[in-house]
C-alpha positions in Angstrom: -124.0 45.5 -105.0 -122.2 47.6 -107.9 -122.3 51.1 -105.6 -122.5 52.3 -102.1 -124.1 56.1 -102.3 -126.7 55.4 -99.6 -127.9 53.7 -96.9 -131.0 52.9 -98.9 -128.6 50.9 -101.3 -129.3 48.0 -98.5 -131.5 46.3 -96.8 -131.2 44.6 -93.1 -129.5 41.4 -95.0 -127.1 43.6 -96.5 -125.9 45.8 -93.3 -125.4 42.5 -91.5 -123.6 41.4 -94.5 -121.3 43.9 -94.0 -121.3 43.9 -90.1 -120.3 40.5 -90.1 -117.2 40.8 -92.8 -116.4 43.9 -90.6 -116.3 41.7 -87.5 -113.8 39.7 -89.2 -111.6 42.5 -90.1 -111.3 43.5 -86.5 -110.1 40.0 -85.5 -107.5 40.7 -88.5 -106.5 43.7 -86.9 -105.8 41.7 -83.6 -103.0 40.0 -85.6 -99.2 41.2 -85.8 -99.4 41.3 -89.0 -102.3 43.5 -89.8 -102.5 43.3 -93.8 -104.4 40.5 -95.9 -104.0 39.7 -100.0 -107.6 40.6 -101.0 -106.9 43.5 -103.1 -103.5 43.1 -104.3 -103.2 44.5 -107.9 -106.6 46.8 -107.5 -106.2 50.5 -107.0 -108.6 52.6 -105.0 -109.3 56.7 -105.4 -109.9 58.3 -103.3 -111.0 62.3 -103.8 -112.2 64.3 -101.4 -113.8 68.2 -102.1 -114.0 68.7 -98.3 -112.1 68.7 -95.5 -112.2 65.2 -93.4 -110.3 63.6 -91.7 -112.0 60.4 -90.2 -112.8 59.2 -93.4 -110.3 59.9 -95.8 -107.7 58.3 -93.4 -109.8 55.5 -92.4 -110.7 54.8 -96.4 -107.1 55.3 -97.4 -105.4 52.8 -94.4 -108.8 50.1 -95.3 -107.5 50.0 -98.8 -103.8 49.6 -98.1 -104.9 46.7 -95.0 -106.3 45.1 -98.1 -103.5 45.3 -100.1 -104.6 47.5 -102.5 -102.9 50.7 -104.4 -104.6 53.9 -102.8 -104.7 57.5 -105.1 -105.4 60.0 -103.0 -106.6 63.3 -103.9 -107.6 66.7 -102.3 -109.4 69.5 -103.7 -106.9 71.9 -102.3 -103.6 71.5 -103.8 -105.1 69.7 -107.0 -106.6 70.7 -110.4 -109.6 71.6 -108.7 -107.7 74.8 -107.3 -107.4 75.5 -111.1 -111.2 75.0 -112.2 -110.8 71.6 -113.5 -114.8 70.1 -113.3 -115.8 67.1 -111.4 -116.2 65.1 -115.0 -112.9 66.1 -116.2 -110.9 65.2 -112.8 -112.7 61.7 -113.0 -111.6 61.1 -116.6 -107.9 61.8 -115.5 -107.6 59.8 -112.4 -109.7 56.5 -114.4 -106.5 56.7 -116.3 -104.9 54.7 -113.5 -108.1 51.9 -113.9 -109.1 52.0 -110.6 -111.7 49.5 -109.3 -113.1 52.3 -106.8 -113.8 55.4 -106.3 -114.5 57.0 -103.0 -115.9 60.2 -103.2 -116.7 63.6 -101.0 -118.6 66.5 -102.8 -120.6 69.2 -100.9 -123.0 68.8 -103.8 -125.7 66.4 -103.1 -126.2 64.2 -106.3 -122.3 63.9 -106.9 -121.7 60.3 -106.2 -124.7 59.1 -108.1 -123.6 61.1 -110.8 -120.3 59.8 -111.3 -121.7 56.3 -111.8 -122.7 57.2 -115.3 -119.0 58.4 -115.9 -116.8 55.5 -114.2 -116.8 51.8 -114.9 -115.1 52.0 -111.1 -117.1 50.9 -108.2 -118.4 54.1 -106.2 -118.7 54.8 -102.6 -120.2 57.9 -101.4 -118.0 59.8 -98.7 -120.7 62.3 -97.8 -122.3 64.2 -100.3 -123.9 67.8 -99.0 -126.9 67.3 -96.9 -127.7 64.2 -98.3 -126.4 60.9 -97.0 -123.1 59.5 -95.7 -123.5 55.6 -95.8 -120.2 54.2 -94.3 -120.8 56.4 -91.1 -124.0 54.9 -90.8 -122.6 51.2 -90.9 -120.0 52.5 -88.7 -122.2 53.7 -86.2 -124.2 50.5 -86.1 -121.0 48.1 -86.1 -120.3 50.4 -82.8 -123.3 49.7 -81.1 -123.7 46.4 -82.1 -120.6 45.8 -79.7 -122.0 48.1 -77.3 -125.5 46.8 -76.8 -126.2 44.0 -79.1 -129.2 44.2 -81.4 -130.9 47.2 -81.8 -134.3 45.9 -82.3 -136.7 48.0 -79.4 -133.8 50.4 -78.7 -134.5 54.4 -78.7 -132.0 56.6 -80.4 -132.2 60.3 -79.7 -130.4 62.2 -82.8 -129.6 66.1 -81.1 -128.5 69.4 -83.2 -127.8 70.4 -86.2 -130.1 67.8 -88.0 -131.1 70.4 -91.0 -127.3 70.3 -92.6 -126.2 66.9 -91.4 -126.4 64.4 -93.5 -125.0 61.7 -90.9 -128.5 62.5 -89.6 -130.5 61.5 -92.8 -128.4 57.8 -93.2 -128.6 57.4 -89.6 -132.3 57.8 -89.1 -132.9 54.9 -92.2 -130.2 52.9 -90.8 -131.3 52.7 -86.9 -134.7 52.3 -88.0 -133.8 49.3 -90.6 -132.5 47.7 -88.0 -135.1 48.1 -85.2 -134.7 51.2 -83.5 -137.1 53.6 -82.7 -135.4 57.4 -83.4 -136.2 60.8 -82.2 -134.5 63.9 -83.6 -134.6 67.1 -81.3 -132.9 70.7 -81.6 -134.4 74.2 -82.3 -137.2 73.7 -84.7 -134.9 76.4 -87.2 -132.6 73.1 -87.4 -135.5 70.4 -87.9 -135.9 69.9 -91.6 -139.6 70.8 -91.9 -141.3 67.1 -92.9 -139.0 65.0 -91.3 -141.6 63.3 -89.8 -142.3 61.1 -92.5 -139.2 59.4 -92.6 -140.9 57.8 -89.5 -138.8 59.6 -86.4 -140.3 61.6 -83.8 -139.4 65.4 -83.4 -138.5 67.2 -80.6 -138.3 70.7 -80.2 -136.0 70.2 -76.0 -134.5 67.3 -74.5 -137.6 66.7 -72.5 -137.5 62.7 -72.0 -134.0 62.1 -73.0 -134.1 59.6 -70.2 -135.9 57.5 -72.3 -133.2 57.4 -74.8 -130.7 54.3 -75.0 -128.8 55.8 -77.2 -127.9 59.9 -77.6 -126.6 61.1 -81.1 -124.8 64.5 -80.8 -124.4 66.6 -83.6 -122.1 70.1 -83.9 -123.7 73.4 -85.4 -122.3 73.2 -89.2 -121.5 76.7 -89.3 -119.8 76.5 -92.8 -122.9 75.0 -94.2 -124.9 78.5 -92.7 -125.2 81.1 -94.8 -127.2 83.4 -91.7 -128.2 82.9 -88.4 -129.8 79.9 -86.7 -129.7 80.5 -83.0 -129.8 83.4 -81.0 -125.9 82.6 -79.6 -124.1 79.5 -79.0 -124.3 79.7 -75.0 -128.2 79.9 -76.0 -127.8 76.6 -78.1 -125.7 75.2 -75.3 -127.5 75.9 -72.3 -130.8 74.4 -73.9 -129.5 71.5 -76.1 -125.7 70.5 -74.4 -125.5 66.7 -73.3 -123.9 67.0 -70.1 -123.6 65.1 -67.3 -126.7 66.2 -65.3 -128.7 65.4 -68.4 -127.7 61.3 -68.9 -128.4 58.8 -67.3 -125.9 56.4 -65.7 -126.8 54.0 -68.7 -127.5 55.7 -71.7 -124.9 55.6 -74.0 -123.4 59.0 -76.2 -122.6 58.9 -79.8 -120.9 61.8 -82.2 -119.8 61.7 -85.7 -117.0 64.2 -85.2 -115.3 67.0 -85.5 -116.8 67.6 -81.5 -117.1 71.0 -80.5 -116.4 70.7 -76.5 -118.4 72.8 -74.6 -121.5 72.7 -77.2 -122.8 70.0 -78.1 -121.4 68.2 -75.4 -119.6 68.4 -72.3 -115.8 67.2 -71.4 -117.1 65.4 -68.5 -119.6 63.3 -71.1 -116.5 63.0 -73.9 -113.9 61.6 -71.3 -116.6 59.5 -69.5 -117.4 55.5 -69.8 -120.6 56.2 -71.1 -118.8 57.6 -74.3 -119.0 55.5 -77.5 -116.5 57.9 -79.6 -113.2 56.4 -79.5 -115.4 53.3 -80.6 -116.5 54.8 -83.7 -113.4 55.8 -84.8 -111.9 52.6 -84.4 -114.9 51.0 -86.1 -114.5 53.2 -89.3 -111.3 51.5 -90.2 -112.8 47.9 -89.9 -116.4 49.0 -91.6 -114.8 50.3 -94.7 -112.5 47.2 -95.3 -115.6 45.4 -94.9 -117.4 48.0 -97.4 -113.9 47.9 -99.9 -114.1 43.6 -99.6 -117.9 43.5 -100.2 -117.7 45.7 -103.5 -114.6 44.4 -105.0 -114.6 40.9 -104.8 -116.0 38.0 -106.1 -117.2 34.4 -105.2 -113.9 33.7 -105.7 -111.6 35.8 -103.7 -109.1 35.4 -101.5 -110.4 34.5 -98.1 -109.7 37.3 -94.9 -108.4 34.8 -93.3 -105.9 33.9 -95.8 -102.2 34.2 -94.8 -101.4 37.7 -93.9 -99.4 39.5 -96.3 -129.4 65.6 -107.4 -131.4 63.7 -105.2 -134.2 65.4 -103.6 -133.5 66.5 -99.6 -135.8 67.2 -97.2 -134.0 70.3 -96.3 -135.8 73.6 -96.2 -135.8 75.0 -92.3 -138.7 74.5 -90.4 
C-alpha cells in the first residue's frame, strides 16, 4: 500500500493488518519509555486546511513515537493566508523530502490529487464530505477492544450524515468487517441514495434498541450554507441520545468536537457506556500503525526493538 485516501484502499486483510500493528503500539505505549527507532531519519508533513485537533495532534505525536521528523503546517498563519495554491505549498514543503504527507482539505479530491504531485507517501486527514480513513480504523481498533469482532453486530450511525464524511468511511468500514449499519436523522440530512452503499435509513430512532453500537454525529453548521432543521431543540428533542433512549448495553461512539446537549446528553458522555475517551486514545496508536505500515519495508526495524474529485453521494434528500 503506496497511499491511504480511503477506506476502500483496504480490504478486511488489510484493516486487521493494521489493527494488529496498532495493538502492538499500544503495548509500546505501556512502556516508560514510549518512543521506538522505526522512523529515524524520515520526516513526515503534516498540513492541515481545517481546523482539528484530534488528528493533527495524534498524527504529529505518532510520527515523533516513531522517531521521525514531523513539519507541521496550518492554513492559518501560513502561505495559504497569502493565496499560495495547494500545488505550489506542496512543491515547497517536498523540499524537506518528506516520506509522507498527511493531508486535510475541505475539498473532496485533494489527497488523491496530490499523489500525482509528490513522490511522498499520502494519507488523507479528511477531505470535504468524502472520507476520512484513519477515523475509521480508529473507530474499529476501539471496538475491537470493546466487543470483539464485529461480525453480526448492528451499528446505528445518527445526524448529520449528509456533510460527514466519518459517516461515508465508517459505513464501508463496519460493513467490511461484519456489521450490519443503519444511518438515521432528518431525511434533509440523509444523502438521497445512500441506500446503496448497503445500510438501512432511518428517518427517528425507532428500534435503536436494536443497536449494539450508537454512532453520534454533531450538526456541521460550517459546512451549511441554509437551513436544515427547524431549530436545534427540534433536532434535539427528536434525534438526542440520552439516557432514556440506551439501553444498559449498548455502547455510544462520536468522532468529536461533541456538542453537549445535542447530539448527546452529559449523562451519556460521562457514563460507562461511553466509548469516547477510547477513541481518542486509539487515534494515537492507529496512526503509528498507519505511519509503520506505509513507511517501512520487509526490512525494518522491529516495534519491539529497543526503545529509543471523487464523486459523493451528497445532494440532500
Amino acid at each position: 500500500m503506496k497511499h491511504l485516501l480511503s477506506i476502500e484502499d483496504l480490504d478486511r486483510d488489510g484493516i486487521e493488518t493494521i489493527l494488529e500493528r496498532a495493538a502492538s503500539f499500544a503495548e509500546v505505549s505501556r512502556r516508560e519509555i514510549k518512543k521506538v527507532p522505526t522512523l529515524r531519519g524520515q520526516t513526515v508533513v503534516t498540513l492541515f486546511y481545517e481546523s482539528s485537533t484530534r488528528t493533527s495532534s495524534s498524527f504529529e505525536l505518532a510520527a515523533k513515537r516513531l522517531s521521525a521528523d514531523v513539519v507541521s503546517v496550518k492554513a492559518g498563519g501560513s502561505s495559504v493566508d497569502k493565496g499560495e495554491s495547494l500545488k505550489d505549498t506542496v512543491e515547497t514543503l517536498s523540499a524537506y523530502g518528506p516520506s509522507a504527507i498527511v493531508l486535510r482539505h475541505p475539498h473532496a479530491g485533494s489527497a488523491d490529487m496530490l499523489t500525482d504531485w509528490v513522490d511522498a507517501a499520502v494519507i488523507n486527514a479528511g477531505d470535504g464530505m468524502h472520507q476520512h480513513p484513519s477515523q475509521t480504523l480508529l473507530d474499529l481498533f476501539t471496538l475491537r477492544n470493546s466487543i470483539g469482532s464485529l461480525e453480526g453486530r448492528s451499528i446505528w450511525i445518527i445526524g448529520d450524515v449528509l456533510h460527514s464524511r466519518v459517516a461515508r468511511s465508517n459505513i464501508q468500514g463496519f460493513q467490511k468487517m461484519g456489521a450490519s449499519v443503519t444511518v438515521a436523522g432528518p431525511p434533509t440530512l440523509i444523502p438521497r441514495g445512500i441506500e446503496s452503499t448497503g445500510c438501512e435509513v432511518r428517518y427517528s430512532l425507532d428500534g435503536l434498541e436494536s443497536a449494539d453500537v450508537v454512532y453520534l454525529l454533531r450538526l456541521q453548521n460550517e459546512r451549511m450554507g441554509e437551513n436544515f432543521v427547524p431549530s436545534i431543540r427540534e433536532y434535539a428533542r427528536l434525534f438526542q441520545v440520552n439516557g432514556r433512549r440506551l439501553g444498559p448495553r449498548q455502547l455510544v461512539m462520536h468522532p468529536g468536537p461533541v456538542n453537549r446537549g445535542i447530539e448527546i446528553s452529559s449523562d451519556v458522555i460521562d457514563s460507562d457506556r461511553s466509548l469516547i475517551a477510547e477513541q481518542v486514545a486509539s487515534g494515537l496508536v492507529v496512526r503509528m500503525a498507519i505511519l509503520y505500515e506505509l513507511l517501512t519495508g520487509p526490512e525494518s526495524v522491529r516495534i519491539d526493538s529497543a526503545p529509543e474529485d471523487p464523486v459523493q453521494i451528497g445532494e440532500p434528500a
